[in-house]
C-alpha positions as CSV (number, residue, x, y, z in Angstrom):
1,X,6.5,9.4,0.7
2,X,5.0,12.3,2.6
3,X,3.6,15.7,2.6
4,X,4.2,17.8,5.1
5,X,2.4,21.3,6.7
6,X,4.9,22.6,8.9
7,X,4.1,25.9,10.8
8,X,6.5,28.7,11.3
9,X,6.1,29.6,14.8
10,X,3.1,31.4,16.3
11,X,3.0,32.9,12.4
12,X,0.4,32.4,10.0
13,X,2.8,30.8,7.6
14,X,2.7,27.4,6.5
15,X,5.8,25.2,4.6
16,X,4.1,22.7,2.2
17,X,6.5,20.5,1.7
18,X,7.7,16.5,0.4
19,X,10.0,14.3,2.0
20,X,10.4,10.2,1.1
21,X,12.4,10.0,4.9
22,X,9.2,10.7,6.8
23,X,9.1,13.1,9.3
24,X,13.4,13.3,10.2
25,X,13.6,16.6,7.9
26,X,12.1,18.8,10.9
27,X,15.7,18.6,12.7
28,X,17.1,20.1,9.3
29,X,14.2,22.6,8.8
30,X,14.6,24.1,12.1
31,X,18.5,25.0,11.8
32,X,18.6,28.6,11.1
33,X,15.3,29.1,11.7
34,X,15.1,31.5,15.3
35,X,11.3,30.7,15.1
36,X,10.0,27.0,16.4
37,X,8.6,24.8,14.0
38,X,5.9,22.4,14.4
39,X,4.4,19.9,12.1
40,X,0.5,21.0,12.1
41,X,-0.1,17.9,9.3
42,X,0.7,15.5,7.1
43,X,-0.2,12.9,4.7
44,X,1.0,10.1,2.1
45,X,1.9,12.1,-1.4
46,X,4.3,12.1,-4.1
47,X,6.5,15.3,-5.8
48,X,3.2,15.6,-8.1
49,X,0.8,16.2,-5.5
50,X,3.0,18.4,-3.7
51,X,2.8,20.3,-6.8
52,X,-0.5,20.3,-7.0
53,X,-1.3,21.9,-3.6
54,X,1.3,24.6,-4.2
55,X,-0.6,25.6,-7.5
56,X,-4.2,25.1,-5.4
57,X,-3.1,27.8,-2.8
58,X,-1.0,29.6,-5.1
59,X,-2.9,32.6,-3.8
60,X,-1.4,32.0,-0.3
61,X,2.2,31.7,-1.5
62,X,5.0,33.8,0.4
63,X,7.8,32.4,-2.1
64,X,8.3,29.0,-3.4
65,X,7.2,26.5,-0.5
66,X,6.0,29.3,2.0
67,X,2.2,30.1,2.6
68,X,0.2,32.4,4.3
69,X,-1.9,30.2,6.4
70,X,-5.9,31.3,5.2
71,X,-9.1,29.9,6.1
72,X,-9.0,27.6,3.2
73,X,-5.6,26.4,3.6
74,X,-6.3,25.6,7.0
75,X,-9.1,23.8,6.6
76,X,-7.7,21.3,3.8
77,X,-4.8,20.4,6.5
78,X,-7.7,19.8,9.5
79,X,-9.9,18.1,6.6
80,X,-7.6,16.0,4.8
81,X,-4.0,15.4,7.1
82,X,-2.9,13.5,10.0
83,X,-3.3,16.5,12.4
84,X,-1.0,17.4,15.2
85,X,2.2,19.1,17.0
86,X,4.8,16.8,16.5
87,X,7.3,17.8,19.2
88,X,10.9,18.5,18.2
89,X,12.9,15.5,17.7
90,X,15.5,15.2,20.5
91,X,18.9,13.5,21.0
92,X,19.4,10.8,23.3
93,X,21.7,8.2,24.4
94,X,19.8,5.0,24.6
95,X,21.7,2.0,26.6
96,X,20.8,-1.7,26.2
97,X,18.6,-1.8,29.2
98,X,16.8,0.9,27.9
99,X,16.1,-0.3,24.7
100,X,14.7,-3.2,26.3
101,X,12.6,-1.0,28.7
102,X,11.2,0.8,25.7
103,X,10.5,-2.5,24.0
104,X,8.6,-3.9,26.7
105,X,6.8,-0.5,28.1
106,X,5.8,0.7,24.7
107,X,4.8,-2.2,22.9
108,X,2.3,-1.4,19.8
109,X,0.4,-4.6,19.0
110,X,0.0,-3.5,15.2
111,X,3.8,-3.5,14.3
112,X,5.3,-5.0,11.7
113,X,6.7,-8.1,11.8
114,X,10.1,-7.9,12.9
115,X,13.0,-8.6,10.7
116,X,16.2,-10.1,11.7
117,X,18.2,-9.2,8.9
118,X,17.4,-5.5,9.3
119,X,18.7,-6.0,12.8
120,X,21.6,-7.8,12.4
121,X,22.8,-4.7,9.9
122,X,21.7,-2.7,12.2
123,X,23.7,-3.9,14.9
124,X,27.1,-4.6,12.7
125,X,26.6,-0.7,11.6
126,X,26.6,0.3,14.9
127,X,29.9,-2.2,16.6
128,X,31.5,-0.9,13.5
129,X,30.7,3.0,14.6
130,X,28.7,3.5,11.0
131,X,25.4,4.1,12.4
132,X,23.8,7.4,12.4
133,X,20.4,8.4,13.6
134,X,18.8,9.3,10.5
135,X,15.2,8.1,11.8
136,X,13.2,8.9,14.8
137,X,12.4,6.8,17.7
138,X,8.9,7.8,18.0
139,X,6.5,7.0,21.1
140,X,2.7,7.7,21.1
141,X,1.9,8.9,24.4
142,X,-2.2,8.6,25.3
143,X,-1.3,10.3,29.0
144,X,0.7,7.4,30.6
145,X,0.5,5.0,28.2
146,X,2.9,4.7,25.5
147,X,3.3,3.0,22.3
148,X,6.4,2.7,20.2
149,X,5.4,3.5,16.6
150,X,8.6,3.7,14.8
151,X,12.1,2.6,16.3
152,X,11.6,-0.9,17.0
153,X,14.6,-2.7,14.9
154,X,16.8,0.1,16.0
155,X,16.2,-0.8,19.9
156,X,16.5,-4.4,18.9
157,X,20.2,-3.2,17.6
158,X,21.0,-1.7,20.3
159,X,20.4,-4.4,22.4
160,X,22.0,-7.2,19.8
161,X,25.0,-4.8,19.6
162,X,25.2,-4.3,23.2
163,X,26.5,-0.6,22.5
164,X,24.7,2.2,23.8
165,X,23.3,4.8,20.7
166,X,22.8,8.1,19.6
167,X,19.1,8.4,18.9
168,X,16.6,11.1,17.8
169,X,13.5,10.3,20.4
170,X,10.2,11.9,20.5
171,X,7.1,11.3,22.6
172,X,4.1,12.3,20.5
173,X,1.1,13.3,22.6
174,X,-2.0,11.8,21.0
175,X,-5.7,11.7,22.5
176,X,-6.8,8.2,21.1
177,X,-5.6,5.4,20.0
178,X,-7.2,5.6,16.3
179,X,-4.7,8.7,16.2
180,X,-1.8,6.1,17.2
181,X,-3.0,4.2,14.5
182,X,-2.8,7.2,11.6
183,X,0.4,8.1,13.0
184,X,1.7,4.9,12.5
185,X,0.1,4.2,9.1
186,X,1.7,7.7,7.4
187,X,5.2,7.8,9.2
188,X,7.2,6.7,6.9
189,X,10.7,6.2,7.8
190,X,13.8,3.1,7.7
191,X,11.8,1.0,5.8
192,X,8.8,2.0,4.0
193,X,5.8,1.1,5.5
194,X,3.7,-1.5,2.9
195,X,0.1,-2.1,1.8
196,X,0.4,-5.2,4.9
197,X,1.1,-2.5,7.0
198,X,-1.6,-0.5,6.3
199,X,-3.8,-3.7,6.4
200,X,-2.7,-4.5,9.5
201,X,-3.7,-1.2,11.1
202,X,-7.2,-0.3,9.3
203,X,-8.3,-3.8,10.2
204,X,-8.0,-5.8,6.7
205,X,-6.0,-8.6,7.8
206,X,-8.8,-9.2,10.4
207,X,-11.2,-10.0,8.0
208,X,-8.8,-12.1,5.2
209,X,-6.5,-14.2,5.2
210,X,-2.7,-13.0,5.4
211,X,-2.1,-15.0,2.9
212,X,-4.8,-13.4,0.8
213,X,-4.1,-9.4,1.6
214,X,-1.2,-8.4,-0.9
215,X,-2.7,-10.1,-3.8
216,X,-6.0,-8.2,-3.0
217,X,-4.4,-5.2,-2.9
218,X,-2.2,-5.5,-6.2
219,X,-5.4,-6.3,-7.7
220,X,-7.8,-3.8,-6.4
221,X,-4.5,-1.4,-8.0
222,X,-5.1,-2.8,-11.5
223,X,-8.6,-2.3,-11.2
224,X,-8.7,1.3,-10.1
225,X,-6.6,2.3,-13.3
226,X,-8.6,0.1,-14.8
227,X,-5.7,-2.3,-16.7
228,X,-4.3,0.7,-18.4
229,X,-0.2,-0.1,-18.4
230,X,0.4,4.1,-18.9
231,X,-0.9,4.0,-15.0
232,X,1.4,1.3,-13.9
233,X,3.4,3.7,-11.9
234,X,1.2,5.3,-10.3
235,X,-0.1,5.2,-6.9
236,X,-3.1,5.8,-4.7
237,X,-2.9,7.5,-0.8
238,X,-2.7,4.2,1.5
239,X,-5.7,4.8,3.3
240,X,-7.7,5.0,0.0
241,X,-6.0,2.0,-1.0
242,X,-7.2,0.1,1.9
243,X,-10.8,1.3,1.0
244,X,-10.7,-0.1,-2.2
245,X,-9.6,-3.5,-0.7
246,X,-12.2,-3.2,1.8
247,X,-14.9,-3.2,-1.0
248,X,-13.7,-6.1,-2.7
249,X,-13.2,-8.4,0.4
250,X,-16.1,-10.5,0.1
251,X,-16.1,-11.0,-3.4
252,X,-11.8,-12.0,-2.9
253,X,-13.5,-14.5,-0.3
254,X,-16.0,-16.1,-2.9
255,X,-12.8,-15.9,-5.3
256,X,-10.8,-17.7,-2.6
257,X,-13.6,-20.2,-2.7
258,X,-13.8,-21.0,-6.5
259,X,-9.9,-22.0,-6.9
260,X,-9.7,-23.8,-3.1
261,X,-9.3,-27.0,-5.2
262,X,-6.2,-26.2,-6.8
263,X,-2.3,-27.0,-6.0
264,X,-0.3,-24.8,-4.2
265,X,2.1,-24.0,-8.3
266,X,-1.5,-23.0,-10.0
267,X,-2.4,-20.9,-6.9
268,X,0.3,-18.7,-7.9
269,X,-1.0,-17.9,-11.2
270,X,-4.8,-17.8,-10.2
271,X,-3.5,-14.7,-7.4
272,X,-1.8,-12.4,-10.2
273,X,-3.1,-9.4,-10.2
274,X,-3.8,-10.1,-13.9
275,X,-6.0,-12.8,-13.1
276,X,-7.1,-11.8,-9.1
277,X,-8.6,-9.1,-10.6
278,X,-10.5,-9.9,-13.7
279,X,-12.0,-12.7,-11.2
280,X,-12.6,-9.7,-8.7
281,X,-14.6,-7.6,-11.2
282,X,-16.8,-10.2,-12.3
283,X,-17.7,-11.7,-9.1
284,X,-18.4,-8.3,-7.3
285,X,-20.6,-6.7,-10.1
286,X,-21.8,-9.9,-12.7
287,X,-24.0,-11.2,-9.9
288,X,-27.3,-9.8,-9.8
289,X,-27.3,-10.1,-13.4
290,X,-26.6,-13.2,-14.2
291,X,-26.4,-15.0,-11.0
292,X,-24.0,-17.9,-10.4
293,X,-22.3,-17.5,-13.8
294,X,-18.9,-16.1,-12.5
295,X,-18.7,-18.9,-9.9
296,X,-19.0,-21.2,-12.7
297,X,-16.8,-19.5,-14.5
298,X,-14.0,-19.8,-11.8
299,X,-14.9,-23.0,-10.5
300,X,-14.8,-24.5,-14.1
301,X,-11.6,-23.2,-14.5
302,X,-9.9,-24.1,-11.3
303,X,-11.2,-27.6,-11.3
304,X,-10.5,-28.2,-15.5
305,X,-12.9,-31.1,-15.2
306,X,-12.9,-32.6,-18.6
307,X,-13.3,-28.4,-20.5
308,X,-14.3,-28.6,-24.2
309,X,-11.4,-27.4,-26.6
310,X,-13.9,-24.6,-27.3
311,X,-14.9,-24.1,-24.0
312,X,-13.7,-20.3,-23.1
313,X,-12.4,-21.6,-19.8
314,X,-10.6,-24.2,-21.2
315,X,-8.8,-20.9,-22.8
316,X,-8.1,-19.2,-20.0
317,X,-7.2,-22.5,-18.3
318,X,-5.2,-23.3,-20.8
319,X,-3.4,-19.4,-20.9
320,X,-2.5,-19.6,-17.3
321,X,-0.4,-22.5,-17.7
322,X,1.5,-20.9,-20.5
323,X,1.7,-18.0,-19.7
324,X,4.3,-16.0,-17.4
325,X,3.7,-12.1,-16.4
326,X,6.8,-9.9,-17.5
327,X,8.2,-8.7,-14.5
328,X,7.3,-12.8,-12.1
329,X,4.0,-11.6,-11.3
330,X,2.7,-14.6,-10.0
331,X,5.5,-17.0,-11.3
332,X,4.6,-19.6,-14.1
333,X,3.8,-23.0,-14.4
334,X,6.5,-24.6,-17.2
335,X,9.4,-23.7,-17.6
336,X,8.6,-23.2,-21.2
337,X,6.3,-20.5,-22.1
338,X,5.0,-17.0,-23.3
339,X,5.9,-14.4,-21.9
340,X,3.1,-11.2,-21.8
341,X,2.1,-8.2,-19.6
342,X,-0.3,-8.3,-17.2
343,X,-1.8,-5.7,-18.8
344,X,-2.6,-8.0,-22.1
345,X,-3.1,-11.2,-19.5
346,X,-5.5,-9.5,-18.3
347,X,-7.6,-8.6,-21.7
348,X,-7.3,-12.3,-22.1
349,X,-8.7,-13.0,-19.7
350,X,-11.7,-10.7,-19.8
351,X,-12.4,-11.6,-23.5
352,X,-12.3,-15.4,-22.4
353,X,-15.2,-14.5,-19.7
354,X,-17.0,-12.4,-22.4
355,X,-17.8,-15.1,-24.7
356,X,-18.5,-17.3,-21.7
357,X,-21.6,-15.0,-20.4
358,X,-22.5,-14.5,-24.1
359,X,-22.6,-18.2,-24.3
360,X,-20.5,-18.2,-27.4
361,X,-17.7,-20.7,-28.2
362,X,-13.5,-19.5,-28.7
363,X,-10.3,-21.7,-29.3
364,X,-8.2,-18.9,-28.4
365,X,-8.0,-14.8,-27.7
366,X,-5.6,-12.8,-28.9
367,X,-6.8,-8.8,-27.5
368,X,-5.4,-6.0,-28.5
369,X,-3.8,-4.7,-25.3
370,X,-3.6,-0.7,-26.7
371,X,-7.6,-0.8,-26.3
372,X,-9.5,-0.1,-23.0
373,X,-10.8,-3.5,-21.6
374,X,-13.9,-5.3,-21.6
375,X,-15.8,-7.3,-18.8
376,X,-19.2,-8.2,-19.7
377,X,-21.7,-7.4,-16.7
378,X,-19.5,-4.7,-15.1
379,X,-18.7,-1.4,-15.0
380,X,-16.0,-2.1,-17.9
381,X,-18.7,-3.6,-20.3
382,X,-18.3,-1.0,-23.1
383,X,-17.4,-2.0,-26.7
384,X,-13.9,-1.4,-27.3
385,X,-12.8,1.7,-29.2
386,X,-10.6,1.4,-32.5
């Protein structure tokens, strides 16, 4: 999903507008407009931010999406956008031999991964005569060099289909290639662009494991809204979720540590989010205070080495192996079992490591999952309100 600044003209007016199909509206926009429009900006949002930067310039407004473009206004777009002309999408035949051209000629090394299903469709849609150019075929152009950032499974189409296509193509002039890389990481068209994505292009995969990234960043998610399930639908722009992740890499790579012991069916339930990041909390902040405790913790846990009844880990051992997240997060280990948020897994979880630091014994935890949580030794280490 993305919000747009698109300029009327050589006017000092300014559409602030939303669109979940990326940047193909600007065809639509321009059709009845006698003035050229050109996208000065834009940036990952949702309808309620939208809103919230029409009420912010609400001095500016023209009528309902149209703004006088002032100093302030201006600024925010330089200050907080991807910045740019984007060029007017134009329509093109593209044969077989030029898909493969473009393919070849264009490659962008931090694509996604390609999917043959989405081709395949692709290609039956178009022998059948269904497909439609409803995304752009974009090229990044740093002065000869090019770099196809959207359009790759619809050239691969073409060339499975063998039918030459009706395309929108643009060649967006850019003067780096960290630009490349923001334009690829906010357009948002076919199919939506993902946290991997994002990885992927900011450099995260570089530094963990793939296997590692997507639990991370489901995590880092759940501790930003710190466990609270009314925030559960909410999200965050993708460049400041990568951030996040960024700050909790080394403490994922001591996590990844802890469990390395276990099989490949407990994996699964020691990456839920629920779990990941309680682990992630106490690891990254419990440290200087009570040094290798949280290792212990998760290492006691993850190798279940003859735990006490009363042991907390033998708890939370014992409540991953039970336990399956509403909604497969992280799968289960019988096929038997209780079934409970991730939200309350969580508070387990966290009360479980609680009386493990305060060195106090526990048979079971049942939290209260309407309360804020608790982790001893961390930001979140606040007595719960009643």
């Amino acid at each position: 999903m993305t919000i747009y600044f698109v300029r009327n003209g050589s006017r000092d007016e300014v559409k602030i507008g939303f669109t979940s199909r990326g940047m193909d509206r600007l065809p639509e926009l321009q059709t009845g407009n006698p003035e050229k429009l050109h996208v000065i900006g834009w940036m990952d949002g949702d309808k309620a931010f939208e809103a919230n930067l029409r009420d912010r310039f609400e001095t500016a407004r023209i009528d309902s999406e149209w703004f006088k473009l002032t100093q302030d206004l201006e600024t925010f777009i330089l200050c907080n956008s991807v910045t740019g002309i984007m060029p007017t999408p134009e329509y093109r035949v593209i044969t077989p031999d030029q898909a493969s051209a473009i393919l070849d000629m264009y490659n962008y090394a931090k694509q996604r991964p390609l999917r043959p299903v989405w081709v395949r469709h692709l290609a039956a849609e178009m022998n059948a005569g269904r497909f439609r150019p409803t995304s752009n075929l974009i090229v990044a152009k740093i002065g000869r060099d090019g770099f196809l950032v959207n359009g790759q499974h619809t050239c691969r189409g073409i060339i499975t289909s063998g039918r030459p296509q009706m395309v929108l193509y643009v060649e967006w002039p850019c003067d780096t290639h960290k630009q490349v890389d923001e334009l690829y990481a906010v357009i948002d068209q076919g199919r939506p662009r993902t946290f991997k994505d994002g990885a992927r292009v900011y450099g995260l995969s570089e530094v963990l494991p793939e296997s590692w990234v997507s639990p991370l960043g489901s995590a880092v998610m759940m501790i930003h809204f710190r466990w609270e399930q009314e925030n559960k639908n909410k999200t965050v722009d993708i460049q400041d979720h990568i951030g996040m992740a960024f700050e909790y890499v080394d403490a994922t790579m001591l996590y990844r540590e802890c469990i390395r012991g276990v099989d490949r069916v407990l994996r699964n339930v020691f990456v839920r989010r629920s779990t990941m990041s309680v682990a992630l909390a106490t690891l990254r902040f419990s440290r200087e205070r009570v040094a290798e405790k949280a290792e212990q913790f998760w290492r006691g846990i993850a190798e279940d080495d003859g735990l006490r009844k009363n042991d907390a880990r033998r708890v939370v051992r014992d409540h991953l192996e039970r336990v399956y997240i509403a909604g497969g997060d992280g799968g289960k280990m019988h096929i038997s079992g209780e079934m409970m948020s991730s939200y309350k897994s969580a508070r387990v979880i966290a009360n479980c490591w609680n009386a493990w630091v305060e060195e106090r014994t526990m048979e079971f935890a049942k939290p209260n999952e309407n309360l804020p949580i608790r982790i001893a030794m961390t930001p979140w280490d606040k007595p719960q309100r009643a």
